[in-house]
C-alpha positions in Angstrom: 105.9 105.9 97.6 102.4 106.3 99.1 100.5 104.8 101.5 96.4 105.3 101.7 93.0 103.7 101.7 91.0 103.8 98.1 88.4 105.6 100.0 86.7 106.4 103.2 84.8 103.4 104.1 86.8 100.6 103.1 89.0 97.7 104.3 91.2 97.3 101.6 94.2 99.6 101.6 96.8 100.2 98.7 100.6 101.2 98.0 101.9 103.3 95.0 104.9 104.6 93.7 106.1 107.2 91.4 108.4 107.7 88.4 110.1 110.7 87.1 110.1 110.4 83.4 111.9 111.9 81.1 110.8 115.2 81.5 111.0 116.3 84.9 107.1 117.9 85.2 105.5 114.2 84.4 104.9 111.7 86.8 103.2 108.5 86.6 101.6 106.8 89.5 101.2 103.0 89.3 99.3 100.9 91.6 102.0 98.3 93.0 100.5 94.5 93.7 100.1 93.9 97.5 100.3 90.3 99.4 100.6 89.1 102.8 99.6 90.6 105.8 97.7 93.8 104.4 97.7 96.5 106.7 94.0 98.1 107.2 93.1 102.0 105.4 94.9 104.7 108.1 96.3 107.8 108.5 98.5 109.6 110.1 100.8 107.0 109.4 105.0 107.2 108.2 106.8 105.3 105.8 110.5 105.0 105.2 112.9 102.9 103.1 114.7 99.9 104.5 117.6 99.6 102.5 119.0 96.0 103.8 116.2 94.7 102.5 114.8 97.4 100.0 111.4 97.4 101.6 109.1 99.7 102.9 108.7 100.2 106.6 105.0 101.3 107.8 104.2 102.6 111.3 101.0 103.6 113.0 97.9 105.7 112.1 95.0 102.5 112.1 93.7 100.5 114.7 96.8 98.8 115.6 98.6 102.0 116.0 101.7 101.2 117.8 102.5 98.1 115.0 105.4 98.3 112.3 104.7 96.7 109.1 107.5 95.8 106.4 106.5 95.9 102.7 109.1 94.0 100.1 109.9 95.8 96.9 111.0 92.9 95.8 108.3 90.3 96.2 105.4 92.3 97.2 104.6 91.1 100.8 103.6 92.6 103.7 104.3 91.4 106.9 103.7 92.4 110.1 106.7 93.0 112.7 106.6 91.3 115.8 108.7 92.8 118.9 109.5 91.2 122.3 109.3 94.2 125.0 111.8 94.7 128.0 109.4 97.5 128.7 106.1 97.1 131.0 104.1 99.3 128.4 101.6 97.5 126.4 103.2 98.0 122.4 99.7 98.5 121.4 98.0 101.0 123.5 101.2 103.2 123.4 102.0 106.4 120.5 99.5 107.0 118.1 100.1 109.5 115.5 103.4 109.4 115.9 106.3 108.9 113.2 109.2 107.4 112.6 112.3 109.5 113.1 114.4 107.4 111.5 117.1 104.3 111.1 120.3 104.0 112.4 123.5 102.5 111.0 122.6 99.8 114.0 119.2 99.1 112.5 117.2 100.5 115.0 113.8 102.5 114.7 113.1 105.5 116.5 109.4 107.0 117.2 108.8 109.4 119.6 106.1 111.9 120.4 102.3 111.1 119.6 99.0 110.2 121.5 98.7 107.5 124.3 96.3 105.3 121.8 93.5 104.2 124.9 93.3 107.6 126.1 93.2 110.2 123.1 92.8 113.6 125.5 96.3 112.5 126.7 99.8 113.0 124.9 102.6 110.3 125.2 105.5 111.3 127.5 107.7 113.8 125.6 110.5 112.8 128.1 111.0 109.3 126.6 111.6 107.5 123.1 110.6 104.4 121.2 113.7 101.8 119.7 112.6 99.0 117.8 115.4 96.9 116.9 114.5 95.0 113.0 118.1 92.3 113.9 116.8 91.5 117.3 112.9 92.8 117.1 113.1 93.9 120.1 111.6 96.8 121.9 112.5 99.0 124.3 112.2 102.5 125.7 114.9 105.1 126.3 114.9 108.6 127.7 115.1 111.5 126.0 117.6 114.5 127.2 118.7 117.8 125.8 115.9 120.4 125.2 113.2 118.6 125.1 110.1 119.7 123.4 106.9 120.1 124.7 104.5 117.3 124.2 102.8 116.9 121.2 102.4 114.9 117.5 103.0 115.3 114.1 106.8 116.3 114.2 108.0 116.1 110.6 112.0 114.5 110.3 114.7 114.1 107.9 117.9 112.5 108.0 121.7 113.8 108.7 124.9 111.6 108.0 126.2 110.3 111.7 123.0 109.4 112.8 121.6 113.1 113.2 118.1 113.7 112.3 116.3 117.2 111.8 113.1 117.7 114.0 110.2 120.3 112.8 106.8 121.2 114.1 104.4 119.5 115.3 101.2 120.2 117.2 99.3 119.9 120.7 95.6 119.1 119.7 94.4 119.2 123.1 95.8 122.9 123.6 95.0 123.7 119.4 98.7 124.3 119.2 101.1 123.9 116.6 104.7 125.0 116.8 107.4 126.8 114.1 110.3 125.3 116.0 113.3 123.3 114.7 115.9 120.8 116.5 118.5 118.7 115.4 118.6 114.9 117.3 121.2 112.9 118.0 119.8 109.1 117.4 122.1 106.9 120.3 121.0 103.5 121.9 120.8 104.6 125.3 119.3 107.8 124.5 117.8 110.7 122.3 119.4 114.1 122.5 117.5 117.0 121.3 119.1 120.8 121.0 116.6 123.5 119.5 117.9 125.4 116.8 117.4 129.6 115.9 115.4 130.5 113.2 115.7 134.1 113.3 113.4 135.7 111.9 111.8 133.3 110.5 107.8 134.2 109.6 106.9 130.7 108.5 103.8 129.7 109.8 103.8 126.6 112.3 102.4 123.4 110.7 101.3 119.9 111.0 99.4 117.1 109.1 101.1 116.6 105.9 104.3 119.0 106.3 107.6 117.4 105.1 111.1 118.0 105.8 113.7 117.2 103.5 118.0 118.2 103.4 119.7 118.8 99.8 123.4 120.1 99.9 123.3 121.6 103.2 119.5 123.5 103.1 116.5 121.9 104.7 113.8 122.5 102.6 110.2 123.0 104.3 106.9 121.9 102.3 102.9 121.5 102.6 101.2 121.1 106.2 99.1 122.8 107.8 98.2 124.4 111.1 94.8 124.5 113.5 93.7 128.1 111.2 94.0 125.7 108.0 96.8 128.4 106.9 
């Protein structure tokens, strides 16, 4: 699926989804009808699969940047998420540019790095983690131990069985920054814990903005992004 505006300077924002057709080179890309709560043209956005209610779940990268909107497959409405906090921090002037890590067996959402929204020269603490619970929708905000990464945005994540996650890249825009390093997360209510893996001698450049992560039979494969040299 894919998320975007139809072009720069627009309102109106659409979802589409490809099919793998008989052959495995063609794809077809199909415009899917949108009601509801529409969620404005963004970017650096995330979207992931809700399977207990085979939607889409959308997070960040408009105005409303620290807002989760849920998209049903089935009927084709959007609606926007609304979380009670047991956290002092304002939901909306909180991560932007940040992604979702992923969904626990417990239905919670994790999102953790990004920018503090009102104040884009600053990074959000890298010592702490989003939950959003989609049972309860509730919020709250747990620490994160391990080794923990440097602060930045744009970390690219796939899922492991158990609630394990991978963690790649990222970038600090305020230092022009981006990082080749990899981690593997443990997702827990009470906390994240991050321990950096070796890549030997890995020459793969570090990326950002657009690089994807994905795990088939045991290999994480690495594609796309892009770092501050446009490499």
């Amino acid at each position: 699926f894919f998320f975007s505006s139809r072009r720069r300077h627009t309102r109106s924002a659409s979802v589409s989804w490809a099919r793998r057709c008989v052959q495995e080179t063609d794809m077809e890309w199909k415009e899917i009808e949108q009601k509801g709560e529409l969620p404005g043209p963004r970017r650096f956005h995330s979207m992931i699969y809700y399977n207990p209610h085979d939607s889409l779940l959308l997070y960040g990268g408009g105005m409303d940047s620290s807002s989760i909107y849920e998209y049903s497959l089935k009927d084709g409405i959007w609606s926007k998420l609304t979380f009670v906090s047991n956290s002092e921090t304002i939901l909306e002037d909180h991560r932007r540019e940040a992604f979702i890590m992923g969904i626990t067996a417990s239905q919670e959402v994790f999102i953790y790095g990004g920018m503090k929204s009102s104040h884009l020269s600053s990074l959000a603490d890298p010592t702490t983690a989003d939950i959003f619970n989609l049972d309860t929708l509730e919020h709250r905000i747990v620490s994160v131990h391990g080794s923990i990464p440097t602060e930045r945005e744009g970390m690219a994540y796939t899922s492991l069985p158990g609630d394990y996650l991978v963690a790649y890249g990222g970038c600090n825009q305020i230092k022009q920054e981006c990082y080749n390093q990899l981690y593997f997360v443990k997702l827990l209510s009470e906390h994240l814990t991050f321990a950096k893996a070796s890549l030997g001698n890995s020459e793969d450049l570090p990326r950002v903005e657009g690089a994807t992560i994905s795990s088939i039979d045991g290999t994480l494969l690495l594609f796309g992004g892009c770092n501050h040299d446009n490499k």
